[in-house]
C-alpha positions, 0 to 999 in steps of 0.5 A, a space after each residue: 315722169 309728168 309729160 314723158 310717155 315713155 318713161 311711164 312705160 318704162 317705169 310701169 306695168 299694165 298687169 298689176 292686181 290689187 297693190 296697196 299700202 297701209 301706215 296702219 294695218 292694225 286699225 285699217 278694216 281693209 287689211 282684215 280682208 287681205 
């Protein structure tokens, strides 16, 4: 997607709240709060 605008486009969104991953959620402090 590097260099290709149209593609980021494509493939993305401007509208988005809060998206995270955790490997960990058990020892993650972040994941107490979700």
């Amino acid at each position: 997607m590097k260099g290709d605008q149209e593609m980021v486009s494509d493939c993305t969104s401007s509208s988005f709240d809060r998206v995270i991953a955790m490997m960990n959620p058990e020892d993650s402090w972040v994941s107490e709060w979700q």
